[in-house]
N, C-alpha and C positions, 0 to 999 in steps of 0.2 A: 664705795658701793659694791656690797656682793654681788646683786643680782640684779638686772633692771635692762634699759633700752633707753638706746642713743637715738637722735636722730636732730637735725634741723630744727623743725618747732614740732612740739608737741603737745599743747593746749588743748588737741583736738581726741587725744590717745584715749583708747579704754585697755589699754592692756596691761596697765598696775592693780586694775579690779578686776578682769581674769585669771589672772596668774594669782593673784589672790584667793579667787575659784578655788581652782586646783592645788591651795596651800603653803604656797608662796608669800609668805606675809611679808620676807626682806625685799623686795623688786620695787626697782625704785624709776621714775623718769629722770632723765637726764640727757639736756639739749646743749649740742655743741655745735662751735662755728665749724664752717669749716678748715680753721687752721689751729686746730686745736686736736682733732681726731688724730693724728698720728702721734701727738704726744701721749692721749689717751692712751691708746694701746702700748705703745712701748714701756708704760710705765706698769702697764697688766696689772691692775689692783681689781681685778674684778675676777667674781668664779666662772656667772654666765651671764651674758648679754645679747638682745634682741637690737637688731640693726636696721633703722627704716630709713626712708628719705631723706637727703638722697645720698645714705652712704652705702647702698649695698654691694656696687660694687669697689668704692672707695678703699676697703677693709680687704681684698681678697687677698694683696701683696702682702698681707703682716700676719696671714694664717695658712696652716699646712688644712689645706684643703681635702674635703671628703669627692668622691667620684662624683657624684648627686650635683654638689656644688661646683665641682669643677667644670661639669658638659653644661649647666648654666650657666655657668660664669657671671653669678650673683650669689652672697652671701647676706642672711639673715637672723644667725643664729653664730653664736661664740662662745668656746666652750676654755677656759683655762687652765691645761696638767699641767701642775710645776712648772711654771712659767712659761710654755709652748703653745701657743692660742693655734685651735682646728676651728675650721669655720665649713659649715655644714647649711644647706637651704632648709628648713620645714615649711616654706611655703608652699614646695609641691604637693608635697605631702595637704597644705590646708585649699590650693586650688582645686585639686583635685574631688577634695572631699565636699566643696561648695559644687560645684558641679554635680557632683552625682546625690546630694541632698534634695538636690531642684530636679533632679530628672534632664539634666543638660548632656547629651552626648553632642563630643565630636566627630566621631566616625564617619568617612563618608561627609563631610561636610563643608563648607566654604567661611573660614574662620576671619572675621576680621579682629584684629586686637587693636589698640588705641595706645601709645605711650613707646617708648624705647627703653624705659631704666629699668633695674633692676625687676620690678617686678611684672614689666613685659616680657624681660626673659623666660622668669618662671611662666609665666603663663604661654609663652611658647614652647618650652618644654615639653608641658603638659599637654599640649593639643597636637603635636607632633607623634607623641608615644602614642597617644591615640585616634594616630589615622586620620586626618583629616583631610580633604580631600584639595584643599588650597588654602592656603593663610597666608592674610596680607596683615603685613606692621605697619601702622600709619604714625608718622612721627610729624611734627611739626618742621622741617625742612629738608624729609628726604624725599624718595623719587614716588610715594605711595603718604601724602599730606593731607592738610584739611582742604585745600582748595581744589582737588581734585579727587574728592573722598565717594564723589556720587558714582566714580566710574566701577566702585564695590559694592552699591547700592542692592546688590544681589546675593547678597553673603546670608549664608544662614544661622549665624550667629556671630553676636557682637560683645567684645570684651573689653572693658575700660579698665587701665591699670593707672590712666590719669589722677591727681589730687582734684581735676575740678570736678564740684559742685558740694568738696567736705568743706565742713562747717571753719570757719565760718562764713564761706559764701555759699551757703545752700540755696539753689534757685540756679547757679549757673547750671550748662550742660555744652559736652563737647563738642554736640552736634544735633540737631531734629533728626527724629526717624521718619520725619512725611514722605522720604524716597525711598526708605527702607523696606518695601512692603513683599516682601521672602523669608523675612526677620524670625526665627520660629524659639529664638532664646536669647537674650540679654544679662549682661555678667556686669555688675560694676562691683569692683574691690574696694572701694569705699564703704566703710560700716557708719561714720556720722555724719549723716542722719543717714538712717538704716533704709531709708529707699531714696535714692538721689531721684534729682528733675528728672534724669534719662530713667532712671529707673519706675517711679512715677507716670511718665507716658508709654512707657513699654508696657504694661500694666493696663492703663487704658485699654491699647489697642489688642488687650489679650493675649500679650506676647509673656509667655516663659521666666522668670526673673530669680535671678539672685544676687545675694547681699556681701558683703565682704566681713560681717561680723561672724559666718561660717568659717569663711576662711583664718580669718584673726583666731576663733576660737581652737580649730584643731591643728592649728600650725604651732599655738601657744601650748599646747600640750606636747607635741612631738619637743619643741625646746625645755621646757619643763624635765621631760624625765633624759634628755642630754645632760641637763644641769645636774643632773641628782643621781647618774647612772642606773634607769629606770630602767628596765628589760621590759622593751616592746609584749605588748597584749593584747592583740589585735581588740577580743571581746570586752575585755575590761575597759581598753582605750575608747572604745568607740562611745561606753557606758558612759565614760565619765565628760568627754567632750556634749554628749546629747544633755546630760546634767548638769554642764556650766553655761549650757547655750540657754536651756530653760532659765537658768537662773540672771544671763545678760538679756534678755529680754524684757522680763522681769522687771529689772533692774531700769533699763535704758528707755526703755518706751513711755510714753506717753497717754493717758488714758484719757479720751477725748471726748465729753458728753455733749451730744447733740438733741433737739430736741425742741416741742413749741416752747413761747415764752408765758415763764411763770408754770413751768413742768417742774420748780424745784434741783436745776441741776448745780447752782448754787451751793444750798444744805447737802444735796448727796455728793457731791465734787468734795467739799470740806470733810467727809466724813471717810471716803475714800483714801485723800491726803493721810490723813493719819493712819488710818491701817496700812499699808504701804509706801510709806514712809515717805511721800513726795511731796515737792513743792505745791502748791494750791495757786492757779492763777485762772481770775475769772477775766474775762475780755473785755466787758463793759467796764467792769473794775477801773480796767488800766485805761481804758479809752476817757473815765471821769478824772483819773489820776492825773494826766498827761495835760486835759484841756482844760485842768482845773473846772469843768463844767458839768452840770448833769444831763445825762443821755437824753430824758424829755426837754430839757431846753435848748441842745441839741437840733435835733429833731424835728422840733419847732420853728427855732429860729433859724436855721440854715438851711434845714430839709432836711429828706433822707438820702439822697443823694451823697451828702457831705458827711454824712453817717456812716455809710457804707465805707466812703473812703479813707477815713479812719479808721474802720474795723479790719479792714482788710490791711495797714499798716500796722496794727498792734495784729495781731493773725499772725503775719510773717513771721515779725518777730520774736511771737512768744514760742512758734511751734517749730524752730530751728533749735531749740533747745531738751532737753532732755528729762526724762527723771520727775515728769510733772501731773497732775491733774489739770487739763483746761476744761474750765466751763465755757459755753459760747454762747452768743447771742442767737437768738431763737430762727435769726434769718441769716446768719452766716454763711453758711453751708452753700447759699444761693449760687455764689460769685463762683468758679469755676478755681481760680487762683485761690481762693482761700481752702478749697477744697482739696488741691494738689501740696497747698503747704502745711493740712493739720496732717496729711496721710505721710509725709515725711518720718514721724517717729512715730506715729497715733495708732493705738488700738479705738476704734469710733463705737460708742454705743450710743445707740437712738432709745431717749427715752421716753418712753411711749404714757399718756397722759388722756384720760378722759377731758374732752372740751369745756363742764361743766365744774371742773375742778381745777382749773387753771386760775392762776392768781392775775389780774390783769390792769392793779389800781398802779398807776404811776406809769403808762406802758402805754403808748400814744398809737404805737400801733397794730398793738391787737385791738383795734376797732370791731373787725367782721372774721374773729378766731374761725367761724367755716370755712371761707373762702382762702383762709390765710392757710389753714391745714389742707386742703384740696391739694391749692399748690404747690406744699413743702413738702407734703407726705410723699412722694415717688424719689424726691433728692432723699431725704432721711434715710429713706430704705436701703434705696441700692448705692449709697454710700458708709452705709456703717458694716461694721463686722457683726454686731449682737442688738438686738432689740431684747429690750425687757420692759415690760408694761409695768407704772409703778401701781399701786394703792396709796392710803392713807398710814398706813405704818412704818415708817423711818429701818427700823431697824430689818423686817422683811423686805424690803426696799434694796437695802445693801447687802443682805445674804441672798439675793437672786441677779445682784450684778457679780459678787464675789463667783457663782457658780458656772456664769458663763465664761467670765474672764479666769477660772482655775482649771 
């Protein structure tokens, strides 16, 4: 391996498709136990390597450390001269920059952070240089834990450096912010799924948020031109991180059509898929798939009730994932929990549908399409990011979804 990233498990990694971004086409994943990582390194067959969970600071005794990484004392980033590994942080470098993306200062502020390893360090670093006015580390057995975490409950801003709620247990969170209510910005470093449960209800409640694929992305550029002896550019750097972040978004999200039933989001979801190169999954689909049954027998013979609660099972599951088109059922969106699990990766667009042009044979309960539109129409709304009203023409159809979504 010339180029790549170590770490524990990384199933969940997008950072062989950024680095790729940026031109990296050799970077490769590569997950080791941990009693294999010192042989790794002594045996230095690599030029440059990215270091995550949880070896960051495992690695620091087998490199000549830079000043940066030394006052952290966490290493993410490995650079090989002639046999002499330097080990250098860019995470400060990409916390920093997820902060000030979001508009997140610490100055002046009361900093809770979440986690102890490596990359709690770096995020303590960071809120240190810049002033803040208390930071508490909550780690799972010291003097400042989860059982006595409400007596922080006053902090103005909350930083997770934890693995919970990446994929693939999307849904967990480290903690409710029902006591949190001073809360004025939320940090989670987690990038899959690109807005965790914490991040999800901080959102809700109108709270400040940012995502850890900012950080992943301009920390992976600082390492990038390490590897390649790039001379820092401030302008150009900043150019081409905004240009690979457009392009992991892109890429990683999910495009979510909401909408009455028999709006066609079916045919435009399919047509979607292929311009953008993603998976196609409809919900009902997987819910006929699954119970070998069709949705109006369903429906029928169990209820709706039992409906619901298999839609919101296939939901979960399908929208923990990435890189897709979901089409949904026309009343999904209802349930609060399905609604929190398409916004995980989901760009939402509500497609908007004359009631006399809705298809409704086979469809047991668009019975009374007015009253069923009355009620859905204020969820659709203030749940989606883009409305686009269709017509009768397929292809105008998808170049006025294309123009909101580019």
């Amino acid at each position: 391996m010339k180029y790549g990233l170590i770490g524990k498990t990384l199933s969940h990694s997008y950072s062989k498709i950024i680095h790729d971004f940026f031109g990296n086409h050799e970077y490769e994943l590569l997950e080791l136990p941990p009693d294999s990582v010192e042989d790794f390194l002594n045996a230095a067959g690599f030029r440059g390597i990215n270091v995550t969970i949880p070896y960051k600071e495992t690695v620091m005794p087998f490199c000549v450390l830079d000043e940066n990484a030394k006052k952290i004392g966490s290493v993410n980033t490995i650079v090989n001269k002639n046999g002499t590994l330097y080990g250098y942080n860019t995470d400060y470098f990409g916390f920093s920059y997820m902060a000030f993306l979001a508009g997140i200062s610490f100055h002046g502020k009361k900093v809770v952070i979440l986690g102890s390893g490596g990359t709690a360090k770096t995020a303590l670093s960071v809120v240190r240089d810049c002033e803040a006015r208390e930071i508490v580390v909550v780690s799972r057995n010291g003097e400042n834990n989860y059982g006595n975490i409400e007596r922080h409950a006053d902090c103005d801003v909350l930083v997770n450096t934890t693995p919970v709620g990446m994929f693939p247990n999307n849904g967990d969170s480290p903690l409710s912010l029902d006591s949190f209510t001073k809360l004025s910005a939320v940090i989670d470093v987690v990038y899959n799924p690109m807005r965790t449960k914490l991040l999800v209800e901080a959102k809700k409640a109108g709270i400040r948020t940012a995502n850890g694929l900012f950080m992943l992305t301009a920390q992976a550029l600082m390492a990038h031109n390490l590897f390649f002896g790039i001379e820092a550019d401030k302008r150009q750097d900043l150019m081409s991180i905004e240009e690979a972040l457009s392009k992991a978004v892109k890429r990683f999200s999910n495009i979510v059509l909401i909408g009455m039933p028999g709006c066609g989001k079916t045919t435009i979801g399919r047509e979607l898929a292929k311009i953008y190169e993603k998976d196609f999954v409809d919900t009902d689909d997987l819910i006929e798939v699954r119970t070998g049954r069709k949705i109006p027998d369903i429906i029928n013979e169990d209820g709706e009730p039992r409906f619901r609660e298999l839609e919101s099972g296939v939901i979960a599951e399908a929208a923990a994932k990435t890189n897709q088109v979901l089409a949904t059922g026309g009343g999904s969106v209802l349930a609060e929990e399905n609604r929190d699990a398409l916004a995980q990766n989901g760009i939402v667009i509500f497609l908007e549908r004359s009631l006399d042009r809705l298809a409704t044979n086979g469809r047991p309960l668009s019975v009374d399409l007015g009253v069923l539109y009355q009620q859905r129409l204020p969820i659709y709304e203030s749940f989606c990011q883009y409305e686009v009203t269709l017509d009768d023409d397929l292809a105008d159809n998808i170049r006025r979804i294309k123009e909101a979504l580019e």
